[in-house]
C-alpha positions as CSV (number, residue, x, y, z in Angstrom):
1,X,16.3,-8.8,-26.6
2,X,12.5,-9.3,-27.4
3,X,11.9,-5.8,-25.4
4,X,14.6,-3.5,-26.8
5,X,12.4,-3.0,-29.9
6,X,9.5,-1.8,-27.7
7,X,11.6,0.9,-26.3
8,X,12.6,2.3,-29.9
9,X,9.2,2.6,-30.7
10,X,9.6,-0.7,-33.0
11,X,6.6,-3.8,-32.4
12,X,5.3,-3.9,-29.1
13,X,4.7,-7.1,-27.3
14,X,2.8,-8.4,-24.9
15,X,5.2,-8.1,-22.0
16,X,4.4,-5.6,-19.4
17,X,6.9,-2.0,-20.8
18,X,7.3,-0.4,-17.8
19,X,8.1,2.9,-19.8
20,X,4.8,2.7,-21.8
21,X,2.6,4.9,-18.9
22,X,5.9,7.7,-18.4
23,X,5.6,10.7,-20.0
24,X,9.7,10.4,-21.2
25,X,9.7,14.5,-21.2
26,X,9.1,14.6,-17.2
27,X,11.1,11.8,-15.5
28,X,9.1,12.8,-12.9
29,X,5.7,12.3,-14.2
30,X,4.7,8.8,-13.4
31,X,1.1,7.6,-13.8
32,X,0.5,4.4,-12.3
33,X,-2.3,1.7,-13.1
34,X,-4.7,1.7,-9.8
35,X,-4.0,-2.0,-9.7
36,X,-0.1,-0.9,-9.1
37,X,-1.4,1.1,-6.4
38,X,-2.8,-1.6,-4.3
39,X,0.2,-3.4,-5.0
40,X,2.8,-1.1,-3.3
41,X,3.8,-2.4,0.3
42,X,2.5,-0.4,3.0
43,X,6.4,-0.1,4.9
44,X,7.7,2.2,1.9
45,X,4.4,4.5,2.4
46,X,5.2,4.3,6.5
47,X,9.4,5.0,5.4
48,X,8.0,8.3,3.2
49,X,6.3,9.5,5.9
50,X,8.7,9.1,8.4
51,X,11.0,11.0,6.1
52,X,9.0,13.6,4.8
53,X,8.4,14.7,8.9
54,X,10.6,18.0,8.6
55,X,11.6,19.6,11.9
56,X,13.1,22.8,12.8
57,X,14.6,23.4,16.2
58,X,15.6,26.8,17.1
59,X,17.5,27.9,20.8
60,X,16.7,31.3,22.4
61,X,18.1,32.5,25.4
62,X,14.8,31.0,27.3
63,X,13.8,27.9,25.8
64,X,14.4,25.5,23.1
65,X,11.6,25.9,20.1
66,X,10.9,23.5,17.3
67,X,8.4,23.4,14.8
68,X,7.2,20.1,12.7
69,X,5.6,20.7,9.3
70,X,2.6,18.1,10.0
71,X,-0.1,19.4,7.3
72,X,-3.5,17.9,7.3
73,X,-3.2,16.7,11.0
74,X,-5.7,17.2,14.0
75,X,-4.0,17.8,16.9
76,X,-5.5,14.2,17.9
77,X,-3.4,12.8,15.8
78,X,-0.6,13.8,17.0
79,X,1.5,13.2,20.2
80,X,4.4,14.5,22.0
81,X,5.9,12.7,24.3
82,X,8.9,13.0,26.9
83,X,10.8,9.3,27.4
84,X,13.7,8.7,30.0
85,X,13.4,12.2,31.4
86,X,15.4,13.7,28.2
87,X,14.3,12.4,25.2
88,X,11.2,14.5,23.1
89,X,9.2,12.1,20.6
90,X,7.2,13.6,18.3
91,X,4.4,10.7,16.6
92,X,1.4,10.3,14.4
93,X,-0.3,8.6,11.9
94,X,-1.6,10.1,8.2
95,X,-4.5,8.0,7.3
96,X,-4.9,6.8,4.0
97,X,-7.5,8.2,1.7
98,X,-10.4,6.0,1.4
99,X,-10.9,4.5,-1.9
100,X,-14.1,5.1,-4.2
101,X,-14.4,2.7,-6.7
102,X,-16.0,5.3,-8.9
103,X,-12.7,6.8,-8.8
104,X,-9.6,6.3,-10.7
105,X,-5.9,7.8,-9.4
106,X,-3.5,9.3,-11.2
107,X,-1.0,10.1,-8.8
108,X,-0.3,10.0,-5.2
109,X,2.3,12.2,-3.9
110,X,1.3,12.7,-0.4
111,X,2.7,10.5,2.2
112,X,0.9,8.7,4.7
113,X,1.1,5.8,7.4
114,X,2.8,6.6,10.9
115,X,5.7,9.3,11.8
116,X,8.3,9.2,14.5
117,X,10.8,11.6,15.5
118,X,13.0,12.0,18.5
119,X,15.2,14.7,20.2
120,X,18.0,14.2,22.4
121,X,16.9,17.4,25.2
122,X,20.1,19.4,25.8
123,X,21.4,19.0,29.4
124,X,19.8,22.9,30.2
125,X,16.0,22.0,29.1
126,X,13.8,22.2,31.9
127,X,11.1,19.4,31.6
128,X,8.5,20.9,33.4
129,X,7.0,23.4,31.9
130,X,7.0,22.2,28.2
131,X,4.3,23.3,26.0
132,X,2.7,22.2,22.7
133,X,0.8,24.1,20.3
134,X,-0.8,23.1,16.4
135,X,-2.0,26.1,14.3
136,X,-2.2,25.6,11.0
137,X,-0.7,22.2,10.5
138,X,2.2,23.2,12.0
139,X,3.6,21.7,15.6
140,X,5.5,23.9,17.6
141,X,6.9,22.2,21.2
142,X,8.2,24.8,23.7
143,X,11.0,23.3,26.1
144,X,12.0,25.7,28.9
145,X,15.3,26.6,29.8
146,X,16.5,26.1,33.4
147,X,18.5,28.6,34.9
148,X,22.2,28.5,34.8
149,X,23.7,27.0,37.5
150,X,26.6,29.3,38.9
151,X,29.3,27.3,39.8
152,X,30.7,27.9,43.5
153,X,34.0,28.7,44.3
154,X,35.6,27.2,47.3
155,X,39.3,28.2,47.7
156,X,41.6,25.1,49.5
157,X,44.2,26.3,51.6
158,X,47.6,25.2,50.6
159,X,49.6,23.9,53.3
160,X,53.5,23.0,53.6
């Protein structure tokens, strides 16, 4: 009960109000103490990451095309991979910014730690041949098509 009063704007006590640094007319404007920062653990940074990784994949008739949103990579940061013949895996890692202690943060809203994302190849995607290209923080992964196999006919000869 001792905290309700904080809330209403009534006496304030000396119990940490977690509604004290919002801004109640954005619910979406936090400001966080830098000592909060350090505090938060490094898996939810890694889980933001990983989830903020957007990937389109497009099909044309001669290849399969996607293209990851990676901004702020190098293309050294980033790899493309092909596991068990079928499987494309897109990784990387977002560094953390390093901190000044001359400087004080007010928000962080960009993600960082590592990124994973894999594609089941479609039974037509020819595996050699795949190319990768970055431009302007975005990845785009080129997987051939192989040509249609035309199915042969052989008519049996019913007998009896």
């Amino acid at each position: 009960m001792s905290m309700i009063p904080s809330f209403f704007g009534g006496r304030r006590s000396n119990i940490y109000d977690p509604f004290a640094t919002f801004d109640l007319s954005d619910p979406f404007d936090f400001h966080f103490p830098s000592s909060i920062l350090t505090q938060v653990p490094e898996i939810s940074r890694e889980t933001s990451a990983l989830m903020n990784t957007h990937v389109d994949w497009k099909e044309t008739p001669e290849a399969h095309v996607m293209k990851a949103d990676l901004p702020g990579l190098k293309k050294g940061e980033v790899k493309v991979e092909i596991e068990d013949g079928k499987v494309l895996q897109i990784s990387g890692e977002r560094r953390v910014e390093k901190e000044n202690k001359n400087e004080t943060w007010h928000r962080i809203e960009r993600s960082c730690g590592t990124f994973q994302r894999r594609f089941r190849l479609p039974e037509d995607a020819k595996m050699e041949g795949i190319r990768a290209s970055m431009e302007n923080g975005v990845l785009t992964v080129t997987v051939p098509k192989a040509a249609e196999k035309k199915t042969d006919v052989k008519y049996v000869e019913i007998s009896g």
